[in-house]
Structures are given as structure tokens and as C-alpha cells.
C-alpha positions as CSV (number, residue, x, y, z in Angstrom):
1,X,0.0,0.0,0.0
2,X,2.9,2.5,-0.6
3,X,0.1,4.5,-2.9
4,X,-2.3,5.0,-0.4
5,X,-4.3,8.1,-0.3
6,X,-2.2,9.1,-3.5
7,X,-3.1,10.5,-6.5
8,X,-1.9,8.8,-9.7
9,X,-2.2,10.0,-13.3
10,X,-1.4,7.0,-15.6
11,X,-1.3,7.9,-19.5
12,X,-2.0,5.1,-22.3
13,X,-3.7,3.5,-19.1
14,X,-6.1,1.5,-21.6
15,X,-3.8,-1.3,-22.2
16,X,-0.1,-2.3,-22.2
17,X,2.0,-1.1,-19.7
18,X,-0.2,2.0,-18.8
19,X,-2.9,-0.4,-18.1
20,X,-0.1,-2.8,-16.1
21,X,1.0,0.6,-14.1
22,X,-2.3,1.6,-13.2
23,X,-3.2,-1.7,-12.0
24,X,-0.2,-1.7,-10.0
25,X,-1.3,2.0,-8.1
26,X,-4.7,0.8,-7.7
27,X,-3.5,-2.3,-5.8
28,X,-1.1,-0.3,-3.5
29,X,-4.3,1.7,-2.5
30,X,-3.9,4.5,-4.7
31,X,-6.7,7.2,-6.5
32,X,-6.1,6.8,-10.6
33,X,-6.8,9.2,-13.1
34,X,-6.6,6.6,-15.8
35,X,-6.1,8.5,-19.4
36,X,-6.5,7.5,-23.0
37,X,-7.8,8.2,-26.4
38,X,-11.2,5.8,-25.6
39,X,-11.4,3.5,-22.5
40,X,-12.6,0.2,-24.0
41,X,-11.4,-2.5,-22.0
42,X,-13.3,-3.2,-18.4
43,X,-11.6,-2.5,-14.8
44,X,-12.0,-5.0,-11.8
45,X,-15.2,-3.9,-9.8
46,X,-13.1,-3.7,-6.8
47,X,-11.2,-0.5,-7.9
48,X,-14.7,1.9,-8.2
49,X,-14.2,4.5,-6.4
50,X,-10.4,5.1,-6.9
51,X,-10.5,4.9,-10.8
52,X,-11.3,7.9,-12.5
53,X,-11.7,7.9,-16.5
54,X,-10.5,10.5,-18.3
55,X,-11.0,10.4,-22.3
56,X,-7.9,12.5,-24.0
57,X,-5.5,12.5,-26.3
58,X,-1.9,13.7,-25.1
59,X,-1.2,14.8,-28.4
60,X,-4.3,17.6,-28.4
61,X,-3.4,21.0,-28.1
62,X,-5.6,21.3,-25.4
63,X,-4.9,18.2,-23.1
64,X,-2.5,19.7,-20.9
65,X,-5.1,22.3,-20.2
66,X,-8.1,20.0,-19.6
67,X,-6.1,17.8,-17.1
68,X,-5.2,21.0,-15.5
69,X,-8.3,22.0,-14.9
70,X,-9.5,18.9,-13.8
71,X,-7.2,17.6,-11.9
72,X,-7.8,21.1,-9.8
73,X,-11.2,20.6,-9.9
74,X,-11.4,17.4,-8.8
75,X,-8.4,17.1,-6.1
76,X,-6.6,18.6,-3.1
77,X,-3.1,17.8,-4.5
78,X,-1.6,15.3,-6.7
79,X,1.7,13.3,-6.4
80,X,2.0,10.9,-9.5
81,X,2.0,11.5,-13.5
82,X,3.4,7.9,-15.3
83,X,3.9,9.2,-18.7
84,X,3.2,6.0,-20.5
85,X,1.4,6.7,-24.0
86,X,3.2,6.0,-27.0
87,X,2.9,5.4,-30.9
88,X,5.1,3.4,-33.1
89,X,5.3,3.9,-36.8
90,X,7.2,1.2,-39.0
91,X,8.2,2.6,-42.2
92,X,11.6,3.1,-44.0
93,X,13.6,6.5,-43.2
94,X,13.4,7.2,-46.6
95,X,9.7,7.1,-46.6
96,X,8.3,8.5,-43.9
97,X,6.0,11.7,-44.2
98,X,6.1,14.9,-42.1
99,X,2.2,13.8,-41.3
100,X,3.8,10.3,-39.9
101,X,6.9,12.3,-38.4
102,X,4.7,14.9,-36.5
103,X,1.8,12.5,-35.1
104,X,4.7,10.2,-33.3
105,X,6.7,13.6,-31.9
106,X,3.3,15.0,-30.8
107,X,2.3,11.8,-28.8
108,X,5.7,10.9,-27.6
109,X,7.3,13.9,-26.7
110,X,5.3,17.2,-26.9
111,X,2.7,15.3,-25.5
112,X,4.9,14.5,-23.1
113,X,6.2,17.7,-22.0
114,X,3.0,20.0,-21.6
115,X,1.2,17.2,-19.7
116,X,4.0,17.3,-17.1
117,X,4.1,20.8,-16.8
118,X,0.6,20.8,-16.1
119,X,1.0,18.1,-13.4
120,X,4.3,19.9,-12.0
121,X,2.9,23.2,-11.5
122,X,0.5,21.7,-9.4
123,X,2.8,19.8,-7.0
124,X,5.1,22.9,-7.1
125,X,1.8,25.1,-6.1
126,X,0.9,22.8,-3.2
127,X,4.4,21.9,-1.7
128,X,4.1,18.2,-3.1
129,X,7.3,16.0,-3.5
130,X,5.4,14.3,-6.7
131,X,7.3,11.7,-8.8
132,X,7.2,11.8,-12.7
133,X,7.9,8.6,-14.5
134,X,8.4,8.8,-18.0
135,X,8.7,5.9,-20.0
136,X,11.5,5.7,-22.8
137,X,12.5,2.4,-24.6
138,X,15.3,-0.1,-25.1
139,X,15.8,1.9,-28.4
140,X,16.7,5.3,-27.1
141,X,20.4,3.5,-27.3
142,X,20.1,0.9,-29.4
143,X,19.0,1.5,-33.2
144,X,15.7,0.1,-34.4
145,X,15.2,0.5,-38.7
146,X,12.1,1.5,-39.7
147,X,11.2,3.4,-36.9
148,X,13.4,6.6,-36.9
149,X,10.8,8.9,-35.1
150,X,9.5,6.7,-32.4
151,X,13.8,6.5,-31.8
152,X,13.9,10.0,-32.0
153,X,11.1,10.9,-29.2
154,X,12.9,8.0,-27.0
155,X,16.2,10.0,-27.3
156,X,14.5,13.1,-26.6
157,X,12.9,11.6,-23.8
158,X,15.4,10.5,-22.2
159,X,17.3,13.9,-22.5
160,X,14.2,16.0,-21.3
161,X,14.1,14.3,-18.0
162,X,17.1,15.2,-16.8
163,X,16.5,18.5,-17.0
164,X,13.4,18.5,-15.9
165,X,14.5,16.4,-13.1
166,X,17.4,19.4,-12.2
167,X,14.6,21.7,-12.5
168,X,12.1,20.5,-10.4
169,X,14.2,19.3,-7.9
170,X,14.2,22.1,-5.6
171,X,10.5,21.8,-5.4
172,X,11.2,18.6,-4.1
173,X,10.0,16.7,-7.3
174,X,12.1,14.1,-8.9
175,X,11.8,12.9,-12.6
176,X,12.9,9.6,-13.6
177,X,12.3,7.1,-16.9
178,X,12.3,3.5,-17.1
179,X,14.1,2.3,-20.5
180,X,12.4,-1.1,-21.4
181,X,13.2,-3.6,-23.9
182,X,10.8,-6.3,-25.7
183,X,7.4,-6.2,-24.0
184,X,4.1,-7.8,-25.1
185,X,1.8,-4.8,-25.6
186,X,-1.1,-4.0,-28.2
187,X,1.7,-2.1,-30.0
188,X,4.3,-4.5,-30.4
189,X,2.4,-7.4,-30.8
190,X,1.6,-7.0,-34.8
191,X,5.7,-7.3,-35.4
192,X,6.4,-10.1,-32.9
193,X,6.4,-13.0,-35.4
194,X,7.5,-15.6,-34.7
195,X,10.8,-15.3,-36.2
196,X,11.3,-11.7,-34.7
197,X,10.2,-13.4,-31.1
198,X,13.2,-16.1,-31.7
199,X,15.5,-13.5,-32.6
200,X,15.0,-11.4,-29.3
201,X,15.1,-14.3,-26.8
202,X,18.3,-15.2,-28.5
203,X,19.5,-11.8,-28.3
204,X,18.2,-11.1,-24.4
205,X,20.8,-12.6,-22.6
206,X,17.4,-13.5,-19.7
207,X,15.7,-14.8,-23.1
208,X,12.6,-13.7,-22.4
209,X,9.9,-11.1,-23.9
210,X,8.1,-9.3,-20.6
211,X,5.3,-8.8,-19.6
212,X,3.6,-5.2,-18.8
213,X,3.7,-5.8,-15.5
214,X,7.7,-6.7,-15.0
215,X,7.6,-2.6,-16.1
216,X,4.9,-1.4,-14.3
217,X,6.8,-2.8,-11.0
218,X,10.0,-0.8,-12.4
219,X,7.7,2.5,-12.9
220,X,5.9,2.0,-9.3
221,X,9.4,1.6,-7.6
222,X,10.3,5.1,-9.2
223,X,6.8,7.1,-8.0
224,X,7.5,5.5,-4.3
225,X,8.9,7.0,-1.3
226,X,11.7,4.5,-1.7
227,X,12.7,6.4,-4.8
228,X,13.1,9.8,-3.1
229,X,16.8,9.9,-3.7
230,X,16.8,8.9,-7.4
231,X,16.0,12.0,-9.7
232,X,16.6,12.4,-13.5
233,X,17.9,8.8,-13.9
234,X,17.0,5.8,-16.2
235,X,15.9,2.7,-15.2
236,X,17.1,-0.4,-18.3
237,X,14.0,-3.3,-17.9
238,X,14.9,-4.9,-20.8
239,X,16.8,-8.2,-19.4
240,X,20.0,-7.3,-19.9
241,X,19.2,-6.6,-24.1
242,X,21.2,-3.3,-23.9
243,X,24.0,-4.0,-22.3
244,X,25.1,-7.2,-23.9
245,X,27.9,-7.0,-26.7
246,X,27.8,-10.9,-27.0
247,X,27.4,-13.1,-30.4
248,X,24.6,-15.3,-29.6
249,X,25.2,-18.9,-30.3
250,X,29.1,-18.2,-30.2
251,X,31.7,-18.7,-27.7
252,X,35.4,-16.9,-27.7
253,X,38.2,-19.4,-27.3
């Protein structure tokens, strides 16, 4: 119950790992403001009460304003923002558009950006030592062809919350990311054939694709109390994928 009487905004909360991380505040007694594009997929009757359903998309113009205002309408303070929506668009560098290009920086990083400063000038307003947990990827540092903006928000990302991290920090905030690697989600699911899922548990030297929740644990250890000395760092929950400089299936003699 480290979440208890807590306030929790989870983006992308609909499935994946924002629906994993909202779970995960839920069952550690905390009040979500679960947000997505459309909520389609039922909660446990358990959570009513402490779930709040908020239709929006990040990338809107508007968003960060309409979580402002409801978020102030609604609560005495708030203390958690998981950054978790996201877009991937396969395609060729050589062929992507500047429609494709802008829709993936809008949800991925701009989106991003105003949505925390919403949420921060909040905490900052009411003296709360809030966490922001932003969620990069695996690919941030390691290339991925045919997806040269989703790379380039992860990148960007990663770079944004460390200064946001120095900046909020003497408000008492601290901004962190987790990094993960190959995770079943609704958006990785159409490209994990089964020749691309052989391929990665040869490649991740714990051989195994994860599930939302081995992330959302990573993400509810950084919004804890247990994290309150950890600011603008990134968490790797990829099993050991980026690190590893090894040749799978070969041994040096």
C-alpha cells in the first residue's frame, strides 16, 4: 500500500504497460486518473471509487489544459503522473512523411512535455514532493530500422528528464524514466512473429519477452517513497538486451 491516499495520473492506461501501471497503483491503494484516447477495456469492480476515466488524447493541443483544470477541480493535491502513451510507426527513413513524423513527436514527446508541466505546477503550487515517471525504450540507445521517429522521441525523452529532473528538484520533485526492452503490448504485438520473437530471446541474454507488469513494477518503484533519492535517472528493464555485446550462439576461445 505505498500508494495509499495518493493520486496517480497514468497515460496510455487503456492497455499495455499503462494499463499494467495503473493496476499496480490501484492495488497499493492508490486514486487513478486513468487516461487515453477511448477506455474500451473493463476494470475489476473492486477498484470503483479510486479509478477515474479521463477520455484525451496527449497529443491535443488542449490536453495539458483539460487535465489541468480537472485535476484542480477534482483534487486537493496530486503526487504521480506515469507518462506511459506512445505510438510506433514502421516505415523506411526514406519514406516517412512529415504527417507520420509529426503524429509520433506530438504523442511521444510534446505530448509528453506540456502534460508534465501541467501536473508539476500543481505539485510545485501545493508543496508536493510528486514523482514523474516517464517511459522511454530499449531503443533510445540501441538502433531500431524503420522506426526513426518513435527512436527519436525515446532519445528526446530520455534527455528532457534530466532536465526536468534538475529543474524540479528544488520543489522537491524528482523525474525519472524507465528504459524497457521487448514487452508484449497492443503495440508490439503486430511485429512479434514468430521469427522476430526467436530473434530477441536469443538476443536477451534473460531470453525472455516481458510482460507489462515486469515494467509497471519498475515504474511503481520510481513514484514510491523508496525512490526519493533517485532523480533524472533511467531505469534499463529490458533483461540485460542493452548491455550485452555478446554473439549469440558463439563462444570466444
Amino acid at each position: 500500500m505505498r500508494f495509499s491516499e495518493k493520486v496517480a495520473i497514468v497515460t496510455g492506461a487503456d492497455s499495455g504497460i499503462g494499463r499494467a501501471t495503473a493496476v499496480r497503483f490501484l492495488r497499493e491503494g492508490a486514486t487513478v486518473v486513468a487516461v487515453d484516447l477511448k477506455h474500451t477495456t473493463p476494470w475489476p469492480d473492486h477498484v470503483e471509487g479510486r479509478l477515474r476515466l479521463l477520455d484525451l488524447d496527449v497529443a491535443d493541443l488542449d490536453a495539458a489544459r483539460s487535465l489541468e483544470e480537472y485535476l484542480r477541480g477534482e483534487f486537493q493535491q496530486v503526487d504521480v503522473l506515469a507518462n506511459v502513451a506512445g505510438i510506433l510507426h514502421i516505415a523506411p527513413f526514406l519514406q516517412v512523411s512529415r504527417a507520420d513524423w509529426d503524429r509520433v513527436i506530438a504523442v511521444n514527446l510534446t505530448g509528453v512535455f506540456f502534460l508534465s508541466q501541467a501536473v508539476a505546477r500543481i505539485m510545485v503550487e501545493h508543496g508536493t514532493p510528486g514523482r514523474i515517471v516517464n517511459v522511454s525504450s530499449v531503443h533510445a540507445v540501441v538502433s531500431e530500422p524503420n522506426a526513426a521517429p518513435y527512436t527519436a522521441t525515446k532519445g528526446g525523452l530520455e534527455a528532457m528528464t534530466r532536465t526536468m529532473a534538475s529543474e524540479l528538484a528544488p520543489s522537491g520533485i524528482t523525474v525519472n524514466c524507465v528504459r524497457p526492452g521487448a514487452t508484449r503490448t497492443k503495440m508490439s504485438e503486430p511485429i512479434y512473429t514468430p521469427e522476430i520473437v526467436s530473434s530477441l530471446t536469443a538476443k536477451i541474454p534473460l531470453g525472455k519477452i516481458a510482460p507489462p507488469e515486469w515494467v509497471a513494477s519498475a515504474i511503481a518503484y520510481l513514484a514510491s517513497a523508496e525512490a526519493c533519492y533517485t532523480t533524472g535517472a533511467c531505469l534499463d528493464v529490458d533483461g540485460g538486451y542493452a548491455m550485452d555485446g555478446s554473439l549469440p550462439g558463439t563462444v570466444y576461445s
